[in-house]
DRENDO-1510 file (C-alpha; in Angstrom, 1 decimal, always signed):
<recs>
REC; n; res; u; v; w
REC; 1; UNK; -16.4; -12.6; +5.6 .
REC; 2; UNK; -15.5; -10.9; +8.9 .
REC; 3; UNK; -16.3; -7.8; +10.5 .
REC; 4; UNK; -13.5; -6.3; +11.5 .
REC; 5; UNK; -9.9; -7.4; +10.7 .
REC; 6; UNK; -8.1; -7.5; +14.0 .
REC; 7; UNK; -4.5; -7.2; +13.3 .
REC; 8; UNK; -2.0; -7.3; +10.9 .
REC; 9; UNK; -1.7; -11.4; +10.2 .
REC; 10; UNK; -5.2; -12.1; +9.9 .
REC; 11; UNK; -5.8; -9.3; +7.3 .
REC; 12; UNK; -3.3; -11.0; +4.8 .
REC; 13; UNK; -4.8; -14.8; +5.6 .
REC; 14; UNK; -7.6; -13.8; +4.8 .
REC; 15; UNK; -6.9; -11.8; +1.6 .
REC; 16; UNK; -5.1; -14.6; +0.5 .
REC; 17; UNK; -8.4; -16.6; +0.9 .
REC; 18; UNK; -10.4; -14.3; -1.1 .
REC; 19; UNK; -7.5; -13.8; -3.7 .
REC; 20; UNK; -7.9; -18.0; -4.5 .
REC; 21; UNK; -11.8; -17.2; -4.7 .
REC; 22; UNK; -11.9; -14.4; -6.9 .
REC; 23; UNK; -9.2; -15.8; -9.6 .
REC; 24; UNK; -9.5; -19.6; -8.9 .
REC; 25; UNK; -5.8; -19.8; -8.0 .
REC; 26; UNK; -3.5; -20.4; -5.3 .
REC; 27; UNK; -1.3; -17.5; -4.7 .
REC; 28; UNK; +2.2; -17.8; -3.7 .
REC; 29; UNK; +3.4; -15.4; -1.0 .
REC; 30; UNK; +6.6; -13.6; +0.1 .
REC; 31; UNK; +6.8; -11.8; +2.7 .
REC; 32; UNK; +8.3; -7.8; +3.1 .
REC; 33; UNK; +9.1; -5.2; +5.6 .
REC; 34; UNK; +9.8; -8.0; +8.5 .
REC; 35; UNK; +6.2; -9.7; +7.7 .
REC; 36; UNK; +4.5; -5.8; +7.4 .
REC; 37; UNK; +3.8; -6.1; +3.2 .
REC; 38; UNK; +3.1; -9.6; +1.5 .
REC; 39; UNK; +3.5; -10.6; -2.3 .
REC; 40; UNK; +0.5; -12.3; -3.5 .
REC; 41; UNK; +2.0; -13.9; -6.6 .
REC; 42; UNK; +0.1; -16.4; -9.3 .
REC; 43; UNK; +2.4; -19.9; -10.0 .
REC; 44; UNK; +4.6; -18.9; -12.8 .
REC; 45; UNK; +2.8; -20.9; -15.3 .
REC; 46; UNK; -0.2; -18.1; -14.6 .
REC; 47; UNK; +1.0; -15.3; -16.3 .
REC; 48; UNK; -2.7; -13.4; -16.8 .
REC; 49; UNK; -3.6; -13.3; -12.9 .
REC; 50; UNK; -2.1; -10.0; -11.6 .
REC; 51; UNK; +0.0; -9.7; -8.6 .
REC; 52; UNK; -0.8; -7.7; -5.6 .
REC; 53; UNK; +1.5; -6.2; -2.9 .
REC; 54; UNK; -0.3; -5.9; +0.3 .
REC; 55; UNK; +0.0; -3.5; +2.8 .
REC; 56; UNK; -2.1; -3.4; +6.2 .
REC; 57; UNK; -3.1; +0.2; +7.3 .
REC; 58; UNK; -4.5; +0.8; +10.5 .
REC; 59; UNK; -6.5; +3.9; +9.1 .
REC; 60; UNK; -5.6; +6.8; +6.2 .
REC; 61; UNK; -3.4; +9.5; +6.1 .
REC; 62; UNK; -6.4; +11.4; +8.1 .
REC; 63; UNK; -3.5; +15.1; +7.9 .
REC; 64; UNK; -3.3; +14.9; +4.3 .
REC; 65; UNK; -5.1; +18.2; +3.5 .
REC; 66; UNK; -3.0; +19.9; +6.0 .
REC; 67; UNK; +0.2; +18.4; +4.7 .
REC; 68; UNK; +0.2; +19.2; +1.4 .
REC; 69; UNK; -2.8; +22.6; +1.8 .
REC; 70; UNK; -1.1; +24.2; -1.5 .
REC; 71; UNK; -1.9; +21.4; -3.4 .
REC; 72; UNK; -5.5; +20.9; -2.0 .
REC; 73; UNK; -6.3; +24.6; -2.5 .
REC; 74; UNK; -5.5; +24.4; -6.2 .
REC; 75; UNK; -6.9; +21.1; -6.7 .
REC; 76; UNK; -10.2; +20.8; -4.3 .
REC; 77; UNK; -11.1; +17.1; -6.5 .
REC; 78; UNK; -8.4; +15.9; -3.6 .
REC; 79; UNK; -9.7; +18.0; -0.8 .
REC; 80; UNK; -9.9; +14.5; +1.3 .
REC; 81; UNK; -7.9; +12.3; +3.2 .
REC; 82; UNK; -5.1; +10.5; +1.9 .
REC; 83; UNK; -2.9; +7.7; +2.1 .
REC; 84; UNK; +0.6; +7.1; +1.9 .
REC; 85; UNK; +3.4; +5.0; +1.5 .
REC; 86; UNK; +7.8; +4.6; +2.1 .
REC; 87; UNK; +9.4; +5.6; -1.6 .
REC; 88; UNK; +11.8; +2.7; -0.8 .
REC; 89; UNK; +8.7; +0.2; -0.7 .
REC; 90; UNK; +6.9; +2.0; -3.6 .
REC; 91; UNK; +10.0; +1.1; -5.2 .
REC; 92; UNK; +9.5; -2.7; -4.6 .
REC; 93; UNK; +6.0; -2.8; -5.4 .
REC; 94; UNK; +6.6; -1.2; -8.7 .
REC; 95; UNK; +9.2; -3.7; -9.6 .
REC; 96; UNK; +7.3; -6.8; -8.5 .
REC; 97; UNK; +3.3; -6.1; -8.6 .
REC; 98; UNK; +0.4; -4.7; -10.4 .
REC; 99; UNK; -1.4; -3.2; -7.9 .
REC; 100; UNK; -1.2; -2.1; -4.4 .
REC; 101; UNK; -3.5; -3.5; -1.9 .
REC; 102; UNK; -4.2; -1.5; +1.2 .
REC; 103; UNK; -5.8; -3.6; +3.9 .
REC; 104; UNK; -7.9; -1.8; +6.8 .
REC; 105; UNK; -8.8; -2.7; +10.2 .
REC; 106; UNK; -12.2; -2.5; +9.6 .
REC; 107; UNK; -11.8; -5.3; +6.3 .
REC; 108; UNK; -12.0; -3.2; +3.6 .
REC; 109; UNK; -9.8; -3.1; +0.9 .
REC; 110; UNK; -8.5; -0.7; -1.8 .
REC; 111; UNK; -6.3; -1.1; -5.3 .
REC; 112; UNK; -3.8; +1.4; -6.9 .
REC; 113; UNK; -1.3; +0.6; -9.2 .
REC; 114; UNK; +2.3; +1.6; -8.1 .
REC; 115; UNK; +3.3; +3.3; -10.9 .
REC; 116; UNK; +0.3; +5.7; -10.7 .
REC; 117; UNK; +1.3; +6.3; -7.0 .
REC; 118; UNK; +4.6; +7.2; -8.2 .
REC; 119; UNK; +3.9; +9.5; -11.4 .
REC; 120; UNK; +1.0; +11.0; -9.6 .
REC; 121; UNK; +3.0; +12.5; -6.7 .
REC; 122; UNK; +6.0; +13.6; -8.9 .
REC; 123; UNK; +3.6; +15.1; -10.9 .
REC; 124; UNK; +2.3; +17.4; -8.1 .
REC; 125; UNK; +4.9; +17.4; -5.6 .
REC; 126; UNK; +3.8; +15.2; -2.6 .
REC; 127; UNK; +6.6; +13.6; -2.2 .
REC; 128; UNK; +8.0; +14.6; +1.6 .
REC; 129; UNK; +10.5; +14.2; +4.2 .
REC; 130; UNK; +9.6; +13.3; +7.6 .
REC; 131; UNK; +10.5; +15.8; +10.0 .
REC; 132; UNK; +12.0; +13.3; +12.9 .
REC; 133; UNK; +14.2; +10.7; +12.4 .
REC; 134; UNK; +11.5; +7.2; +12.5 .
REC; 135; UNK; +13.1; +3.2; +13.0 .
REC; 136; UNK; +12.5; +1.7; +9.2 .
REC; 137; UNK; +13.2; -1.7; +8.1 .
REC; 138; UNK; +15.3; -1.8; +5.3 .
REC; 139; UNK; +14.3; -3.1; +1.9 .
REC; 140; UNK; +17.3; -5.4; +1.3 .
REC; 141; UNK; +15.8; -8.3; +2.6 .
REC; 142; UNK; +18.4; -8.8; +5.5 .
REC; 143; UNK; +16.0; -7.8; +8.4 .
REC; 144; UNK; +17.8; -5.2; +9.9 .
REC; 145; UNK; +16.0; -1.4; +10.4 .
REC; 146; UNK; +17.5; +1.8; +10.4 .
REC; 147; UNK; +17.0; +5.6; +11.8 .
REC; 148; UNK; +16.4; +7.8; +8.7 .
REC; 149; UNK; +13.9; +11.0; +8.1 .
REC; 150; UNK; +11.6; +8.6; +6.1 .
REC; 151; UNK; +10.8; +9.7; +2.8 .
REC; 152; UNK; +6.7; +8.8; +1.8 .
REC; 153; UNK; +4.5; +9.2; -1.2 .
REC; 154; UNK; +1.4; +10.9; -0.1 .
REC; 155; UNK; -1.8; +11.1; -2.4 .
REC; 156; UNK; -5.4; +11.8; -2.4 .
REC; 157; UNK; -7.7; +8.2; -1.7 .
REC; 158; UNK; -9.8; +9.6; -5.0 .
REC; 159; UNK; -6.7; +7.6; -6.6 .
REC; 160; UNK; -7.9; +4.4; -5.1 .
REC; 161; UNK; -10.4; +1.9; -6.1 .
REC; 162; UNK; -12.6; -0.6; -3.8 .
REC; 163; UNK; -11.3; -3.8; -4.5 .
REC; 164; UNK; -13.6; -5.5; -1.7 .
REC; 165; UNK; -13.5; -7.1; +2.0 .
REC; 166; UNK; -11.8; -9.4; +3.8 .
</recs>
């Protein structure tokens, strides 16, 4: 185990590395958003070992209870910071993984299942619009980005569970 995870590549190496620990497998990987999100996927003969889709964070949503202050007021169980994620990635992640892996700096890493991201926000409305224009890569696997006013899933970290260090 390591400290502190210094960039982007060496948090999924060595996730992958702890992923073949914990379930005894080899994982097969794929990689999204121009290298940013990773598929860790079990051989297809596996079909009881989940599958993760990783995404490196550099720290949370630390604005969260000032974005969305309506919602924190009336539910104070979420008065923390959050985190957050591209609807057009939750999208992906939802179609090809079990759970959502956000990887910090520090090493620590947390599990949510997509489809609890997605419900959960829908449910109470933190779904928003980015107020500039921001350069996003686009999800059809050509490599190409595009200007849009990103649209994010933003939720409460009391929705995520410790999954463990890298």
């Amino acid at each position: 185990m390591i400290k502190k995870v210094l960039n982007c590549d060496n948090a999924f190496h060595w996730l992958g590395y702890m992923l073949r620990e914990r379930y005894n497998s080899y994982f097969n990987i794929a990689k999204y958003n121009n290298g940013k999100h990773f598929l860790f996927y079990p051989p297809v003969t596996d079909d009881l070992t989940p599958r993760f889709y990783a995404i490196f964070k550099r720290e949370f949503f630390m604005t969260f209870n000032y974005a969305f202050k309506d919602f924190v007021t009336i539910n104070n169980q979420y008065n923390t910071v959050g985190e957050s994620i591209n609807a057009d990635w939750l999208e992906v992640a939802i179609k090809t993984a079990d759970f959502i892996l956000f990887i910090y700096e520090d090493g620590k890493i947390y599990k949510v299942a997509p489809l609890l991201i997605k419900k959960f926000c829908e449910k109470h409305n933190l779904i928003r619009e980015q107020d500039v224009k921001n350069k996003v890569n686009k999800c059809d696997g050509s490599g190409l980005s595009m200007m849009i006013k990103e649209k994010t899933y933003s939720f409460s970290i009391t929705l995520l569970e410790r999954f463990g260090d890298v």
